[in-house]
LOPAFI-759201 format. One line per field, with one value per residue (C-alpha): residue in three letters; z, x, y negated; residue number from 1. Coordinates in steps of 0.2 Angstrom, whole numbers. Each point is the difference from the previous one (the first is absolute). Example, Ala and Ser with C-alpha at 12.3 -4.5 7.8 and 13.67 -1.06 7.14 Angstrom:
// residues 2
r	(ALA,SER)
pz	(39,-3)
px	(62,6)
py	(22,-17)
k	(1,2)
END
This chain:
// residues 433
r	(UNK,UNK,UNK,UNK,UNK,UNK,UNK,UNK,UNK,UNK,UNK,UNK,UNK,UNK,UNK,UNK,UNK,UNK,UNK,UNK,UNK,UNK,UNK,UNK,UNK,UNK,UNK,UNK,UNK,UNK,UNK,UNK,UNK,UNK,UNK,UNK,UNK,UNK,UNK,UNK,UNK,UNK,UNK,UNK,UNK,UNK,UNK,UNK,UNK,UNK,UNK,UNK,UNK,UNK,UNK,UNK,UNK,UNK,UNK,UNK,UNK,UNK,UNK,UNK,UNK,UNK,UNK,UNK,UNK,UNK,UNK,UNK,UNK,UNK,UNK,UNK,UNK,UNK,UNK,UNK,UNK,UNK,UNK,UNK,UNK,UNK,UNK,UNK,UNK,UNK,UNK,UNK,UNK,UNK,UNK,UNK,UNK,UNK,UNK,UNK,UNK,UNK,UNK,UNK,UNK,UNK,UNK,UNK,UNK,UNK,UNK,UNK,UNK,UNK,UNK,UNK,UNK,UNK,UNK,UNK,UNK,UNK,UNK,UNK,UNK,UNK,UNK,UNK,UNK,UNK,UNK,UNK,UNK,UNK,UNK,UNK,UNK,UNK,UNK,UNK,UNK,UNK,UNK,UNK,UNK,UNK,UNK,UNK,UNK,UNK,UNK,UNK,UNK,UNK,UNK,UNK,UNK,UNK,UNK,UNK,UNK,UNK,UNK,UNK,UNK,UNK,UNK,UNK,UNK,UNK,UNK,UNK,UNK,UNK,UNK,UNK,UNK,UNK,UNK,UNK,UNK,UNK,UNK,UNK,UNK,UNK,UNK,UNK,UNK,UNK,UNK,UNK,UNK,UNK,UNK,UNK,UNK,UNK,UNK,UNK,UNK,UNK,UNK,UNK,UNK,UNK,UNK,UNK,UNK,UNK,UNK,UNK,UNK,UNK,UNK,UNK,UNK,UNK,UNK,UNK,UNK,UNK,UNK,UNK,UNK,UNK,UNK,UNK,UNK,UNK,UNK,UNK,UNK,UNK,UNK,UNK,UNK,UNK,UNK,UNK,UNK,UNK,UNK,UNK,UNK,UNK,UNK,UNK,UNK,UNK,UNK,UNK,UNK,UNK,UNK,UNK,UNK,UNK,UNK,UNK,UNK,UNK,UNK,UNK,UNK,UNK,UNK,UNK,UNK,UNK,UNK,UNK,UNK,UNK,UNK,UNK,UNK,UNK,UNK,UNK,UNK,UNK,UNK,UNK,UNK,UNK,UNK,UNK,UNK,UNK,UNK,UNK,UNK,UNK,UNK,UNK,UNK,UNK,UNK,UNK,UNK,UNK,UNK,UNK,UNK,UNK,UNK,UNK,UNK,UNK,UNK,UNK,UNK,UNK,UNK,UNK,UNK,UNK,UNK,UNK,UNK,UNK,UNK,UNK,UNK,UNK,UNK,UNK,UNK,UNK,UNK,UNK,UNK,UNK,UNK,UNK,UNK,UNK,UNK,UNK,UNK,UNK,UNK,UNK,UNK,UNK,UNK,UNK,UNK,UNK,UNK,UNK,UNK,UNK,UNK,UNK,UNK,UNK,UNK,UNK,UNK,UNK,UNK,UNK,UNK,UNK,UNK,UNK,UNK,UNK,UNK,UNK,UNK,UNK,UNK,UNK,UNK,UNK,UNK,UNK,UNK,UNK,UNK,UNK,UNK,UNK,UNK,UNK,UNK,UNK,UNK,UNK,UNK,UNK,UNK,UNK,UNK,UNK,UNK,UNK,UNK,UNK,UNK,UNK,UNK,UNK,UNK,UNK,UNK,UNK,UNK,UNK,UNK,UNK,UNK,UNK,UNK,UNK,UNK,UNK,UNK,UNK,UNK,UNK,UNK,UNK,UNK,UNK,UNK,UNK,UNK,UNK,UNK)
pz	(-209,-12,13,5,-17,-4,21,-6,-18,9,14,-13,-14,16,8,-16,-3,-15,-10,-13,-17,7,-10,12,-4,-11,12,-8,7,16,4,-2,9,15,-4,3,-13,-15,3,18,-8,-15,15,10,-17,-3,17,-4,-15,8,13,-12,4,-17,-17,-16,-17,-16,-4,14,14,17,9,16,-2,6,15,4,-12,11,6,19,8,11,-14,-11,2,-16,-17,-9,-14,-17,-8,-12,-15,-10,13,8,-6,15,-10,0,-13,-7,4,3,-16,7,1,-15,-14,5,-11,3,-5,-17,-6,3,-13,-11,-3,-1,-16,-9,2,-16,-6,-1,-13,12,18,12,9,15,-1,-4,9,8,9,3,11,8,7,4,11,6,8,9,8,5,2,6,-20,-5,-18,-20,-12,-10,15,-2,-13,-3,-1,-2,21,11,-4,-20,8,10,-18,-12,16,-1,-17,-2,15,4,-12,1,16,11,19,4,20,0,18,7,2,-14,-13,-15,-15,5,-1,-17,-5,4,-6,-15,-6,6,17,14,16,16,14,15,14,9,16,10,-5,-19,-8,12,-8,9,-9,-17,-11,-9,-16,-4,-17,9,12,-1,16,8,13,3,3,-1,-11,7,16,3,9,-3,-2,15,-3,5,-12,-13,3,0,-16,-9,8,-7,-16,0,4,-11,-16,1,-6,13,-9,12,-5,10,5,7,6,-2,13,20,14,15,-9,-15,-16,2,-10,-11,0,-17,11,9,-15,-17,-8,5,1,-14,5,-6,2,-9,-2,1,19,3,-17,-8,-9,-17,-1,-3,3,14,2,4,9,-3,-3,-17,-11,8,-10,-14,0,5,-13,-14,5,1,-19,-6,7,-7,17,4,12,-10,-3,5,19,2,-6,10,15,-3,3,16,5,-4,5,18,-5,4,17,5,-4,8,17,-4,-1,14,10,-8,5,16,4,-9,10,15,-7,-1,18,9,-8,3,19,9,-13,-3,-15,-9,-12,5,0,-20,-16,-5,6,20,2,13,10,1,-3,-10,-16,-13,8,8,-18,-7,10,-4,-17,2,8,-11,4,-8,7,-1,9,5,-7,-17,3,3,-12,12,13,9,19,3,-1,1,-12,-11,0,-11,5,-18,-11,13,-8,18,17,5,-14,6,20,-7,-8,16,11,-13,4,18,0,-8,5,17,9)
px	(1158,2,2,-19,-7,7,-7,-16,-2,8,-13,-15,5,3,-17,-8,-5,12,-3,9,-3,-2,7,10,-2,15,15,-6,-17,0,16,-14,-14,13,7,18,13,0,18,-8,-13,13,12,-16,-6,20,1,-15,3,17,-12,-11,-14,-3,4,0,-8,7,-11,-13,7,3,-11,-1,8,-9,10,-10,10,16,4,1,13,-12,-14,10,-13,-9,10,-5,-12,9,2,-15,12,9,15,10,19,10,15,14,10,-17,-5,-16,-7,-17,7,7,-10,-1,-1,20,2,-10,6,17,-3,-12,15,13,-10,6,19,8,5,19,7,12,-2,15,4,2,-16,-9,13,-14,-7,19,2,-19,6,17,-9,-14,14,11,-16,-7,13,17,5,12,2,0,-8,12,0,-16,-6,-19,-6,-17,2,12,2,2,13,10,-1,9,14,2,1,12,14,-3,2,-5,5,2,-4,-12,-8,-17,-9,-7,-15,-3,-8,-3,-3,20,6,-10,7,19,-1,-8,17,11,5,5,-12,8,-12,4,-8,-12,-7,-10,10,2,15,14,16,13,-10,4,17,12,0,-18,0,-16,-10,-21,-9,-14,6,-15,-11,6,-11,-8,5,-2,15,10,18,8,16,16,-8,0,18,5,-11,11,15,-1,-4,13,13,-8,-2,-18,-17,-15,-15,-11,-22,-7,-15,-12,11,-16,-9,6,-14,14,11,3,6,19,12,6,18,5,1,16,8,-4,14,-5,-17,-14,-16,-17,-17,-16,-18,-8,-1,-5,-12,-3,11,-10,11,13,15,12,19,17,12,20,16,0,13,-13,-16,11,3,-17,-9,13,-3,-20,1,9,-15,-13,-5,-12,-12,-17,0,-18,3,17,-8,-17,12,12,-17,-5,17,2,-17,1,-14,11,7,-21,-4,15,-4,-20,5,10,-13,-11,14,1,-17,-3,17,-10,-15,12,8,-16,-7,16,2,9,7,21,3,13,5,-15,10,-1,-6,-16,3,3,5,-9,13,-9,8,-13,1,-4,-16,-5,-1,-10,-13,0,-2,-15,-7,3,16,14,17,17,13,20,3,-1,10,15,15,7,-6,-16,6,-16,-18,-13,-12,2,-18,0,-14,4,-13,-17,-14,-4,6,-17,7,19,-8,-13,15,11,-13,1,18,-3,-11,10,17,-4,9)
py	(-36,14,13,-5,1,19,3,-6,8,18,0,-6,16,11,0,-2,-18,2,16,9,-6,-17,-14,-16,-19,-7,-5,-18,4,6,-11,-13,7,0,-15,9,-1,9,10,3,12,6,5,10,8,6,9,7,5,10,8,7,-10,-9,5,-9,4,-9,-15,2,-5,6,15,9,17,16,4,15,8,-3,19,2,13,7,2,14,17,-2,-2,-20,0,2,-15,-5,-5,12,-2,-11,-2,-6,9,-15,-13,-8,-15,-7,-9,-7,-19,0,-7,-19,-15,-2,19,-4,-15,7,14,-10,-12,15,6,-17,2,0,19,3,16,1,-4,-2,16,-9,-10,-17,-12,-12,18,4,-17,0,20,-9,-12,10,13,-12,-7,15,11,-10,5,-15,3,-8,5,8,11,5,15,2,17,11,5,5,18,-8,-9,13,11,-15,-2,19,1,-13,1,19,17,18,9,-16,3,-13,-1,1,-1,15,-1,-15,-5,13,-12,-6,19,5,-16,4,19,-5,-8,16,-6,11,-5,1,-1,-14,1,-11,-5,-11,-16,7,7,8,-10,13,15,-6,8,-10,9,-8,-13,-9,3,-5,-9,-9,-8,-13,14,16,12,10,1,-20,-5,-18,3,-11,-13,12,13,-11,-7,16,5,-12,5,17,-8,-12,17,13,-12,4,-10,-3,1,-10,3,-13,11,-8,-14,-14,7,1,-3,-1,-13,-8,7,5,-4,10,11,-8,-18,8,6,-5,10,16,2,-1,-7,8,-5,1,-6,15,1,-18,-1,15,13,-6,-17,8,-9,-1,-5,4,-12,6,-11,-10,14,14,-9,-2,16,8,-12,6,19,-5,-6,17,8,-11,-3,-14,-9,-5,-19,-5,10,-13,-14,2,2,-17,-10,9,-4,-16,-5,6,14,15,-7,-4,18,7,-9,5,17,1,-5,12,15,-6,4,15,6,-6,12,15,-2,-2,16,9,-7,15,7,1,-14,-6,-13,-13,-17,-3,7,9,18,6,17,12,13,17,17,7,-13,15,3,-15,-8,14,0,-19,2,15,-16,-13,-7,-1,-3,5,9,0,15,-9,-10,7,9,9,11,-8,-5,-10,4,-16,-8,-13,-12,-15,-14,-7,6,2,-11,-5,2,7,15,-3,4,14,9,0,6,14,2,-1,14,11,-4,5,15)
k	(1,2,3,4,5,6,7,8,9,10,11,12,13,14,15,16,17,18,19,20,21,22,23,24,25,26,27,28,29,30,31,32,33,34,35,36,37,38,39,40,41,42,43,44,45,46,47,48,49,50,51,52,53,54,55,56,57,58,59,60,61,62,63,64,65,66,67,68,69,70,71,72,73,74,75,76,77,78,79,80,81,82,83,84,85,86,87,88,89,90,91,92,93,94,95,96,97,98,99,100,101,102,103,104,105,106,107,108,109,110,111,112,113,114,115,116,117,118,119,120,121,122,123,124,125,126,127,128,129,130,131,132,133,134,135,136,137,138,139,140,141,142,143,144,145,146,147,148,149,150,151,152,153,154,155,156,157,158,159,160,161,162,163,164,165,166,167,168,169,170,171,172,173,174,175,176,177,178,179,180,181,182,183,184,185,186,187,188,189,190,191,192,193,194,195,196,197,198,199,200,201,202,203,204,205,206,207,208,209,210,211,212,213,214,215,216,217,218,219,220,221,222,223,224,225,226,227,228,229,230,231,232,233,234,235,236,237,238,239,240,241,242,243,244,245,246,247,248,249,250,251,252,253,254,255,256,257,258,259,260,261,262,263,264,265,266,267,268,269,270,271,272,273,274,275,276,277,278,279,280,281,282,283,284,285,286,287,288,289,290,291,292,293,294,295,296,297,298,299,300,301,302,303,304,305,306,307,308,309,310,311,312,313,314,315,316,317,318,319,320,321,322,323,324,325,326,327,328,329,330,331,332,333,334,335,336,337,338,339,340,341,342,343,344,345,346,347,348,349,350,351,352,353,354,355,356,357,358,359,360,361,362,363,364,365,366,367,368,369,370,371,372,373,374,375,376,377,378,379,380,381,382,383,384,385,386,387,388,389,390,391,392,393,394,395,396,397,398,399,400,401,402,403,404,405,406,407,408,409,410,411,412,413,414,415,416,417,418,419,420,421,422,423,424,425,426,427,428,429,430,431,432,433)
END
């Protein structure tokens, strides 16, 4: 029944009975004025959504998409209007923050503000957020743990600095992926280390590549960045094979694990081997980099020891951010959101590989970023930018010599997806031969 419903709205917006700008009924509404159920028309307005047919805008409702804006293969003689805005940022890591601000989100905060103030706040964060995290990572992402396996931090990268700070010392070798993700390297060199560059591939980091002599060795298996690759099951044994042999820690950043469109959410490497691995993750990619807190996930005498190191420093995470995040925990608001969202990313992902049909991309199956293979990068994303687009390259990715040249565009941080298709046409255009 739903398949007749998404027929009948895609033929009505097609010839023009439905125009762009258009609002649509409430799924409530119309699944009454059709007398079908209402998942029937929640179902039909999804796949629509995933074709590019429908967007949403926060608090409003449901509309038709301009799908004129769509770019056609055969239609690239004349260069795309610049955008009208002061530009387009489709450079990746940011989130889109539009849904955000809903009655959960602010009574969250609002009751945050009347925690009790501590002189001295555990370093390794409020206990009731510590066991929220605890049960929020086994559920979504196959993470059996305690709580007294769980440290909270201010994000990932905060966390990968206080695990450095306390196991490794000046003039370690520490594996970085090549390309990866710079905020990890400035991080690592920042406390003296020696990066080695690992390479990577398709499927994420090439296990056999890496030397013995490294003390740890940084990844991202659930979505590689950039590149976007998902590292399979015999890499990962044999990850923590090498590991296991070498006396090496696995510092796993759980990039963009939340969101897959092919499958659900992967578990992560910590499940196959707690004793080796240290698990990170943040809020900054599935909220916003302002909450400021995130978490790492190691064995029990790890956390001791990080949260020790993290008191030497003076280190903390702000107590309002954790406590606003225990109650979105516990109150099921985060896991709403999160499921929200990835709907949300679904579609604008849908919006991305529509506009960029022909083209050679990579790294589509999860996250917010896709990567777009063409051998002029350099140029390609200048000639972006002198039209107001920003997005990024490989080339800045990498810490050794650049073997790849592609784009990096994030659908993150567009306002809309008629903005998120606008900007891509703009990258059509100029990333032609």
């Amino acid at each position: 029944m739903s398949v007749q419903v998404v027929r009948q709205l895609r033929a009505a917006m097609s010839d023009g009975r439905l125009v762009a700008g258009e609002r649509l009924p409430s799924s409530r509404a119309l699944a009454g004025a059709l007398k079908v159920s209402r998942t029937v028309v929640t179902e039909a307005y999804e796949q629509l959504y995933a074709e590019g047919w429908l967007e949403g805008r926060h608090g409003s409702g449901t509309f038709v998409s301009d799908v004129s804006a769509v770019p056609r293969p055969v239609e690239r003689a004349a260069a795309p209007a610049p955008p009208e805005r002061k530009g387009i940022d489709l450079r990746p890591g940011v989130p889109w923050v539009g849904a955000l601000d809903t009655p959960a989100w602010r009574r969250a905060w609002r009751l945050a503000a009347t925690v009790e103030r501590v002189n001295r706040p555990d370093p390794g964060g409020l206990p009731g957020l510590r066991a929220a995290l605890a049960e929020h990572v086994r559920r979504g992402r196959g993470v059996a743990c305690s709580a007294d396996r769980v440290l909270v931090t201010r994000g990932a990268t905060n966390g990968l600095d206080m695990l450095a700070a306390t196991v490794l010392r000046p003039g370690d070798r520490v594996g970085v992926e090549d390309p990866g993700y710079n905020g990890a390297k400035a991080v690592l060199a920042g406390r003296g280390l020696e990066l080695v560059p690992c390479p990577v591939d398709e499927h994420g980091l090439v296990v056999d590549a890496l030397p013995d002599d490294l003390r740890l060795v940084y990844t991202t298996p659930s979505h590689q960045y950039p590149l976007g690759g998902v590292l399979p099951v015999p890499r990962r044994q044999a990850l923590l094979a090498w590991a296991r042999r070498t006396g090496a820690l696995v510092a796993e950043d759980d990039y963009d694990g939340e969101f897959r469109y092919d499958v659900a959410p992967l578990p992560a490497l910590y499940g196959l081997d707690p004793e080796v691995v240290v698990y990170l993750g943040t809020t900054s990619k599935i909220l916003t980099s302002d909450v400021g807190v995130g978490w790492l996930v190691a064995r029990p005498d790890l956390v001791a020891a990080v949260a020790a190191r993290r008191r030497l420093l003076n280190d903390r995470t702000a107590v309002v951010p954790q406590e606003a995040m225990r109650l979105l925990l516990e109150r099921g608001d985060l896991d709403r959101y999160l499921r929200r969202m990835r709907a949300e990313y679904a579609r604008r992902r849908a919006v991305v590989a529509q506009a960029l049909a022909g083209l050679p991309l990579r790294g589509d199956t999860a996250g917010l970023h896709v990567v777009l293979a063409v051998p002029d990068a350099e140029r390609v994303a200048a000639e972006a930018a002198a039209n107001g687009v920003l997005v990024d390259t490989l080339t800045r990715h990498h810490a050794g010599p650049c073997t790849m040249s592609g784009l990096v565009i994030g659908y993150g941080s567009a306002a809309t997806h008629s903005e998120l298709r606008a900007g891509c046409a703009v990258i059509r255009h100029v990333a032609r031969p």
